[in-house]
N, C-alpha and C positions, 0 to 999 in steps of 0.2 A: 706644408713642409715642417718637418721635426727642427723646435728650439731647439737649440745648442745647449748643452749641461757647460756648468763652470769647467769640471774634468772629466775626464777618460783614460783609463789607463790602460795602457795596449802591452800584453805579457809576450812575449816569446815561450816556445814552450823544451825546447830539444838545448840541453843544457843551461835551462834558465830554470824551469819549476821541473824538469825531469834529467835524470844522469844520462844521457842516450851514448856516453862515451862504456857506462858499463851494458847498455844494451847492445852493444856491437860487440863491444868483450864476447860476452855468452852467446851470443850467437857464432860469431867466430870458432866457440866451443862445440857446438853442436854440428857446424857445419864442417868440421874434422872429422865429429864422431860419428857421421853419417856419409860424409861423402872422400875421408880421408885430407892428409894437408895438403896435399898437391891442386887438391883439387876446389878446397878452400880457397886456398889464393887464385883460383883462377877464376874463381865467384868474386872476389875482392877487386880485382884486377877488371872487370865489367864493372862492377856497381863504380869504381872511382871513373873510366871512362864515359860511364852512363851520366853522371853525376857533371862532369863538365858540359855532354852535349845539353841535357833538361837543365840544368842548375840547380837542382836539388836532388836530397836522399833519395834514391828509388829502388828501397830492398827488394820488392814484388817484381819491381820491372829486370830489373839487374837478374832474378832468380828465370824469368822467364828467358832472358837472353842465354842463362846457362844452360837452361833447358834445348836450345835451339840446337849446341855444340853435345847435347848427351839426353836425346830424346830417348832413351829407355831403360833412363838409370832409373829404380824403383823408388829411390828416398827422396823425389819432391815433394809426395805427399806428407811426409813428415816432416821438412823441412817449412811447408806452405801452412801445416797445423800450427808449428811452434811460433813460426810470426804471427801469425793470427789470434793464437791464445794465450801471446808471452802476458806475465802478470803486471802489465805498466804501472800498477799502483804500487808494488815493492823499489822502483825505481824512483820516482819520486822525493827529490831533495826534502830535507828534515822543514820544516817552516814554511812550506809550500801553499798550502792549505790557509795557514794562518796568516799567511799573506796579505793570499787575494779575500778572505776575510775581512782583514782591516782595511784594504783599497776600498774593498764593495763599500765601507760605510762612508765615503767620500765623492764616489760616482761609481759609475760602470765600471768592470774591470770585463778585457775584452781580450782572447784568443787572437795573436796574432801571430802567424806560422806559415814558412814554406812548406812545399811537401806535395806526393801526389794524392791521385785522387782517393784510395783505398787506406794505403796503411796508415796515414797520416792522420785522417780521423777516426778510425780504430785503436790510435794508438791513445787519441787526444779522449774517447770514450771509455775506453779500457779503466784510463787511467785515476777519472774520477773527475780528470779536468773539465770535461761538456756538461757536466750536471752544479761545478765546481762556482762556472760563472753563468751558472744558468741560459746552455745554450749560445750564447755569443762567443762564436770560435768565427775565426775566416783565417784561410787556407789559400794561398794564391802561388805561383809559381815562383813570380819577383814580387818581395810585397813593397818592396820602397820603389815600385813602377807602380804601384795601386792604389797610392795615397789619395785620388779623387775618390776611389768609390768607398777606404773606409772614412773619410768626410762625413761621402754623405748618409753612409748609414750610420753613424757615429758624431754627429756634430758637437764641436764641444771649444769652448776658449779656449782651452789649454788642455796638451796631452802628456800623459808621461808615459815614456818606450822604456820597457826594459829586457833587452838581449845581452847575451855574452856575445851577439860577433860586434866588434867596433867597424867593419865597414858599414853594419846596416848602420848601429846610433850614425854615423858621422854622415851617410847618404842622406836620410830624412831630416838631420838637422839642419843640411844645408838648404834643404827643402823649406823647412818650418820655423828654422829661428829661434826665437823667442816665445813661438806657440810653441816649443818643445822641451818638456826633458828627459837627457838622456840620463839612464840607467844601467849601470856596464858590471852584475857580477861574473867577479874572477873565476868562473867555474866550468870544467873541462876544457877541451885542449886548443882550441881556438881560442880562447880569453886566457892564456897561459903564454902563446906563443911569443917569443920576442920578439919577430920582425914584425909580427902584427901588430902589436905595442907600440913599435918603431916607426908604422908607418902611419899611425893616425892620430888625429888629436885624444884626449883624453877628454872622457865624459863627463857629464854635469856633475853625478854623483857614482861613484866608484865603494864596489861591496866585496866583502871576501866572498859572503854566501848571501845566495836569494830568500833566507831566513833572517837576514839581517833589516828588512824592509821596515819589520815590523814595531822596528825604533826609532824609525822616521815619523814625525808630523807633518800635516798636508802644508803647512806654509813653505815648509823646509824643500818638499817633492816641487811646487808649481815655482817656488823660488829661489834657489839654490846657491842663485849669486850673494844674496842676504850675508849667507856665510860661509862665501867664496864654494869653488871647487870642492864637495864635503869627500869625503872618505868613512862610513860607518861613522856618519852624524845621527848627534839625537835632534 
């Protein structure tokens, strides 16, 4: 059985180390100038139905549904290239890189993400992230229903999560305690929302941006209470 490392730090990747709020933008854009607005929102109008039955993003899947109601509109194949070949590395929050950089020199830094089974690591490969943390990405439907298996491929005393949604921090932490800290930057529109704000506790450590990390020290990251609730602590 694999020793447990002192830490592990588990990223989120879709408005945590990437904009995905402007990759819906443009794509949004594309799918006007290809398939007109009417019919944009009615691609929109699946993918958010789709999105409640799976519980997570599923631009491929969502695209094929539409496909279902307009089997021989010619511009899927364009619309199927531009996901596949959008440039994820332009998207890419400012400090992202430099991050997971300074985490690596502290323990593992590990890909943690919802998402299906295609675009979601295309997107996570595109983008520079799977070569980023060398390979260690995991991809699960619910990941705060997953916490046994990354345990055990990941053992470690202490881990630090960091997402912009506050239902995952506040799921796992209920989960992990003390083995956990949460990480919560303010970036894109789920970690903006006010009822979402409103409806959960506030995390260990609170950032405007996921560039901000990199002025954090690991005593600060595995213990947070030292000095209280931090906000863009050094």
């Amino acid at each position: 059985m694999t020793q447990p490392v002192s830490v592990v730090f588990l990223l989120d990747v879709d408005n945590t180390l990437l904009d995905n709020d402007r990759v819906a933008a443009d794509l949004k854009r594309h799918l006007t100038q290809a398939f007109g607005a009417e019919r944009q929102e009615r691609y929109w109008a699946i993918f958010e139905q789709l999105r409640v039955e799976v519980g997570y993003a599923d631009y491929l899947g969502a695209l094929q549904r539409y496909r279902v109601e307009n089997p021989r509109d010619p511009h899927f194949l364009q619309v199927a290239f531009y996901l596949l070949d959008y440039p994820f590395a332009n998207r890419l929050y400012p400090g992202s890189f430099d991050v997971i950089e300074r985490l690596s020199g502290w323990g593992p830094t590990v890909i943690l993400s919802d998402g299906d089974v295609v675009f979601q690591p295309r997107k996570i490969e595109r983008s520079g992230l799977y070569e980023a943390v060398d390979g260690r990405v995991l991809i699960y439907i619910h990941k705060e229903q997953e916490l046994d298996d990354v345990v055990k491929r990941f053992p470690a005393q202490h881990y630090v999560l960091v997402d912009d949604k506050l239902r995952i921090l506040t799921a796992i932490k209920q989960l992990w305690g003390v083995r956990l800290t949460t990480v919560f930057p303010r970036q894109g529109h789920y970690a903006n929302d006010p009822k979402v704000l409103a409806a959960f506790p506030p995390a260990d450590i609170v950032i405007d941006r996921i560039g901000d990390l990199v002025n954090f020290d690991l005593p600060t990251l595995v213990n947070p209470s030292r000095a209280g609730r931090t906000k863009n602590s050094l």
